[in-house]
C-alpha positions in Angstrom: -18.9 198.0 84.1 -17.2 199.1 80.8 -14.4 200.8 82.9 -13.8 197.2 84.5 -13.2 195.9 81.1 -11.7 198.0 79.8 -8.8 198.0 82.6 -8.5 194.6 82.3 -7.7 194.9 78.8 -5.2 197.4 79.2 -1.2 197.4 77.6 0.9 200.0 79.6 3.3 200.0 76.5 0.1 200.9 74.1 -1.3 204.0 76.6 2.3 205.3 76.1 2.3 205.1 72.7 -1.2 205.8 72.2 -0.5 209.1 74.5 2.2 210.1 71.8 -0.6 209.9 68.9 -3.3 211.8 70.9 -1.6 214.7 72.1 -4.4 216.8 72.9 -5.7 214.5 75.4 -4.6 214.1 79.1 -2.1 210.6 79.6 -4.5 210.0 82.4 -8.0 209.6 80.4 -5.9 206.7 78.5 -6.1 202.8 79.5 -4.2 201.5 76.6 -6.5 199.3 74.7 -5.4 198.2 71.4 -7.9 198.8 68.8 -8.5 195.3 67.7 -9.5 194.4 71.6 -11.4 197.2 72.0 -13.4 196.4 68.8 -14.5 193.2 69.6 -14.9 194.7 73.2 -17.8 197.0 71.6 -19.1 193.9 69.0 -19.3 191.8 72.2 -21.1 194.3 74.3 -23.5 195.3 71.4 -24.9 192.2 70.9 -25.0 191.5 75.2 -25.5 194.1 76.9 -27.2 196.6 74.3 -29.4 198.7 77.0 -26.2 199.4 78.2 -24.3 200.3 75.0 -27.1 202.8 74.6 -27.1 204.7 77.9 -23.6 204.9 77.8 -24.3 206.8 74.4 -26.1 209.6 76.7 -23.5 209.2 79.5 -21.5 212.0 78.1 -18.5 213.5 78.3 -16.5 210.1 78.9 -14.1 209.7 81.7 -11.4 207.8 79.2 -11.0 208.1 75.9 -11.8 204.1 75.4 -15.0 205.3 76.2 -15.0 207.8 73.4 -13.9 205.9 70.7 -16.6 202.5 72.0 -19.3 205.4 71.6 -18.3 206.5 68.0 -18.0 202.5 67.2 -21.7 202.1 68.7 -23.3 204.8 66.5 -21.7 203.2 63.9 -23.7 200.6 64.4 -26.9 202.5 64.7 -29.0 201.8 61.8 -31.5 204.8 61.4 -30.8 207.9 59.4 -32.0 210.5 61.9 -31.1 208.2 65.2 -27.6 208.5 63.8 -27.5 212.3 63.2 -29.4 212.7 66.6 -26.4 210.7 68.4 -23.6 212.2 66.6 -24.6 215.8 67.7 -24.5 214.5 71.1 -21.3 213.1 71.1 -19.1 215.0 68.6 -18.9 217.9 70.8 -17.2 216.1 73.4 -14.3 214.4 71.0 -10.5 216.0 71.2 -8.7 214.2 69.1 -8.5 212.9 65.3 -8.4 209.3 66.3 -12.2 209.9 67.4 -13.0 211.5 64.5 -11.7 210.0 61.6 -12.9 206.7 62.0 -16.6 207.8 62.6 -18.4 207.3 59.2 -21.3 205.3 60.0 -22.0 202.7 57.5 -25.7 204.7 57.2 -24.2 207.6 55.5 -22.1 205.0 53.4 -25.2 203.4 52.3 -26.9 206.7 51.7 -24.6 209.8 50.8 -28.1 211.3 49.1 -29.8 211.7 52.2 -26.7 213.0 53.8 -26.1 215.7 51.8 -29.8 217.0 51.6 -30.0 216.7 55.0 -28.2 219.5 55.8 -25.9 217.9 58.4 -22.4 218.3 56.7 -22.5 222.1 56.5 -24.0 222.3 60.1 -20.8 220.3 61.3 -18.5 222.3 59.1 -19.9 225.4 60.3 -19.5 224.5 64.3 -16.6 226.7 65.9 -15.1 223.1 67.2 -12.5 221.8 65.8 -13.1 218.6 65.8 -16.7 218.4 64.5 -15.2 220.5 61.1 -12.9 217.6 61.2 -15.8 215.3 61.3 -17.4 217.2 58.2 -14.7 217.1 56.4 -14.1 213.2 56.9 -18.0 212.8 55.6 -17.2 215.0 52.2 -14.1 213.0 51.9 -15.5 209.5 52.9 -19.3 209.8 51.2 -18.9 212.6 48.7 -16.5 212.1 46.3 -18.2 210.0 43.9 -19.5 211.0 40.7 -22.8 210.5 41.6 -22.8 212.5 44.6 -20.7 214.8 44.4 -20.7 218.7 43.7 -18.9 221.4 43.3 -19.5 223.3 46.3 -18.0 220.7 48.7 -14.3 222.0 48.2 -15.5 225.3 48.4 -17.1 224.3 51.7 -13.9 222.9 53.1 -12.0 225.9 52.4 -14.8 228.3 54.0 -14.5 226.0 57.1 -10.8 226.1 57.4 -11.0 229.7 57.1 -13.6 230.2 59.7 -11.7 228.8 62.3 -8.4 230.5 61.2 -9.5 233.8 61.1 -11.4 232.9 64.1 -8.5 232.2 66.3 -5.1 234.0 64.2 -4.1 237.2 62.3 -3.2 236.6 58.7 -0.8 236.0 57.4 -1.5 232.4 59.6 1.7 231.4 60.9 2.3 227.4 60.6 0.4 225.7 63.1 2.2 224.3 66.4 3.2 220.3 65.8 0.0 218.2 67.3 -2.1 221.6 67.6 -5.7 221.4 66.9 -5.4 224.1 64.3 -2.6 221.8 63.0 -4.9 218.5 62.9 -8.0 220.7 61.5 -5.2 222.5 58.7 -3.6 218.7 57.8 -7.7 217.7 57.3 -8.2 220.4 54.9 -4.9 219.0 52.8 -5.9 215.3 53.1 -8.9 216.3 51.7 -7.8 217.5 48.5 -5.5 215.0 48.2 -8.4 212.6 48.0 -10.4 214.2 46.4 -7.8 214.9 43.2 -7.9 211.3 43.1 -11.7 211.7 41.7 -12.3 214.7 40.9 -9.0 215.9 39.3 -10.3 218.6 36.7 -12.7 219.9 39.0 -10.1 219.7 42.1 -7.0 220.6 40.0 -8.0 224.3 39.6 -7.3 225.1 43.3 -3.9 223.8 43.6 -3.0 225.9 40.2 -5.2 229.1 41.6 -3.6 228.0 44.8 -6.8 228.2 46.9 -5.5 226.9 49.9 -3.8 228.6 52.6 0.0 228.1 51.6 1.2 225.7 54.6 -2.1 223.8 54.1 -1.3 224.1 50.2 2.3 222.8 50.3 0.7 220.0 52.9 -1.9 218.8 50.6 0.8 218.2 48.0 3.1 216.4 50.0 -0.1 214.2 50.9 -0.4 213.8 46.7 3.3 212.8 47.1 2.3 210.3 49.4 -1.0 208.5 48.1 -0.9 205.8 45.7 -4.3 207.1 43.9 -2.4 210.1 42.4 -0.3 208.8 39.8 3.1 210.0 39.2 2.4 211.8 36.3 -0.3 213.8 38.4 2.8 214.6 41.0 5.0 215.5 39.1 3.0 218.2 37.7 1.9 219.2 41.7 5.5 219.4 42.4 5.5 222.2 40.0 2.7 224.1 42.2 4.7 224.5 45.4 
């Protein structure tokens, strides 16, 4: 059923170009739905055909990458604390890309950052081997965290203790610069985009590891281009980061 719609929503010029943005997944487990059609896809089949929705949540791995990113939209959706982490360690295993990771911050851990954190997930998911599920922890630090309320001081550390797994996991230092569209290159770019947000709200606590530089040079210089780039770090702020290179 959801492969019929989704065919019939397809856009041959969209699968190419959403080929070229995914990378790490085989042309042939894309249809080519545009985003907007396949949000109102998953709204649509939510509210119809919800028995559905949620054994497709335990049909895993997907045969198309549609599939994927419907899931991540339907735990979205999911409005229990502990339903929600139960779902997302079913399913983040199976994701390969950073377009099914990035956009999966379900409005639960939004609404309730405390709970997150004590819960014990983040670390779990930055301590997984996979690429992508770091990815996903670091998108929750960046997305729920950041706050004054919420957050603390070990977060960045945690970040840089789950780049570093992985690196030293899979390369001899010194770590070369990752291969263009890699997944050590879309884990390494997370890292930077990370403190590039986070500088935004935290900037004496952040600040320190850009002087110190903390980071892994590439993912260093990277971070800083990404201050360069963001219109919450003012230009006075840059300025003073271009100094750091």
């Amino acid at each position: 059923m959801f492969e019929e719609i989704l065919f019939k929503n397809a856009d041959s010029k969209y699968r190419d170009f959403s080929a070229k943005l995914n990378p790490t997944i085989p042309k042939d487990e894309i249809i080519g739905v545009r985003m907007p059609a396949l949000r109102k896809i998953a709204n649509n089949l939510w509210k119809e055909e919800n028995e559905k929705c949620l054994a497709l949540m335990q049909s895993l791995p997907h045969n198309y990458y549609e599939e994927s990113i419907m899931h991540g939209m339907f735990i979205g959706k999911l409005k229990d604390f502990d339903r929600t982490c139960e779902a997302l360690d079913l399913y983040i295993p199976t994701i390969r890309s950073w377009s099914e990771s990035d956009p999966l911050t379900p409005n639960v851990f939004k609404k309730h950052p405390d709970q997150l954190i004590k819960s014990g997930y983040i670390e779990k998911w930055l301590s997984d081997t996979h690429v992508y599920v770091k990815r996903f922890g670091m998108i929750l630090l960046m997305n729920c965290c950041l706050g004054d309320s919420v957050f603390e001081e070990r977060f960045p550390e945690m970040v840089i203790d789950s780049e570093e797994d992985y690196l030293s996991r899979n390369f001899e230092k010194p770590y070369k610069a990752p291969k263009e569209k890699s997944d050590d290159y879309y884990l390494r770019m997370m890292t930077a985009w990370y403190f590039a947000t986070a500088i935004a709200y935290q900037k004496d606590k952040i600040l320190p590891y850009y002087e110190k530089k903390r980071l892994e040079p590439w993912t260093h210089r990277k971070s800083i281009q990404k201050c360069m780039e963001s219109y919450r770090v003012d230009d006075e702020l840059c300025e003073y980061l271009r100094t750091l290179k």
